[in-house]
N, C-alpha and C positions, 0 to 999 in steps of 0.2 A: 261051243254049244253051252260054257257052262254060264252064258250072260246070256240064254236065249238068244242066240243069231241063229234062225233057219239054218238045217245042214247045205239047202241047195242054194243061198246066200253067200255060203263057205266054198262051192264048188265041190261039194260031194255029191256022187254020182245017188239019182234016185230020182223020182217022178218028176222033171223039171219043165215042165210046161210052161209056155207062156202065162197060161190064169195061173197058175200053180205059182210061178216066177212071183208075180203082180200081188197074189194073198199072201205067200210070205213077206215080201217086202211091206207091206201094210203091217201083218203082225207084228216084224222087226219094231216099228215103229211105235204103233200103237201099247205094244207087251213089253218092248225093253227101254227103247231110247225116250218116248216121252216120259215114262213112270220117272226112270234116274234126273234126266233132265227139268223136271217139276220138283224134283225134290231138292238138286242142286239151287234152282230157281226160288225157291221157298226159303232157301237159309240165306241165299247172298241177300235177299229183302229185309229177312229179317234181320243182320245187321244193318243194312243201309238205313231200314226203318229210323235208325238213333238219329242219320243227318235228316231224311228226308222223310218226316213224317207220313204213312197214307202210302207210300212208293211199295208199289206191288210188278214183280217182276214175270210174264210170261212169254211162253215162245208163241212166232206167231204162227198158229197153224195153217194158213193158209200160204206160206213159200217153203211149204213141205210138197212136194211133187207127189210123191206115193198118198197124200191124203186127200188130192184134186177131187176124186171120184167121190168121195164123203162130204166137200163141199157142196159139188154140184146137185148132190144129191137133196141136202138140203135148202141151196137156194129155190129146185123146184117144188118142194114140198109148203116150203114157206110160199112161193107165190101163187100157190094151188087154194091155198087156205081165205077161202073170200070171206070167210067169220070174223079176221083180224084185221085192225087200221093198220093204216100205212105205216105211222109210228112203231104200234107191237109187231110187225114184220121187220122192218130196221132195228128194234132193239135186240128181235130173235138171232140179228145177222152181225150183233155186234159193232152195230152203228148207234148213233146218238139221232134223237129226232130233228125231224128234217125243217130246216129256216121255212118261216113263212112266206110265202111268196110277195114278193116287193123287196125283201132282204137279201138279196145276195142268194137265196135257195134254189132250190130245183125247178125246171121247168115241166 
């Protein structure tokens, strides 16, 4: 408990419900393993910076299981949003804008 792990992550006895299960395991994540994990991330760059100038190291949030739901969440919000191009929707999502058509791009 004293790294923030949920008690009922630990298997201690207490309100263990399925959503109960599902928001711990998010908070695990979100409250302990990505902060240490960003921070870890942050220093190995900062040395590698000396070889590899600009080299910025992060996790990828999306082959984290427990943060599916915070994805999905925002790919629908983002494609709800008809004020924004095609482009600031794929930038929002962490993509680069999309080839022109004839190039190789999207259909």
């Amino acid at each position: 408990m004293a790294f923030g792990v949920p008690p009922m992550l630990l298997g201690l006895p207490g309100d263990a419900t399925y959503a109960n299960y599902a928001q711990a395991n998010v908070a695990l994540w979100r409250l302990t393993v990505l902060p240490l994990l960003n921070k870890i991330l942050h220093r190995v760059s900062e040395y590698l910076s000396r070889f590899w100038p600009g080299l910025r190291l992060e996790p990828d949030l999306d082959a984290i299981p427990a943060l599916w739901s915070d994805r999905e969440a925002l790919w629908r919000h983002v494609a709800e949003a008809d004020f924004l191009s095609r482009d600031e929707k794929r930038a929002l999502l962490g993509w680069g804008p999309a080839a022109p058509e004839g190039e190789g791009g999207e259909r």
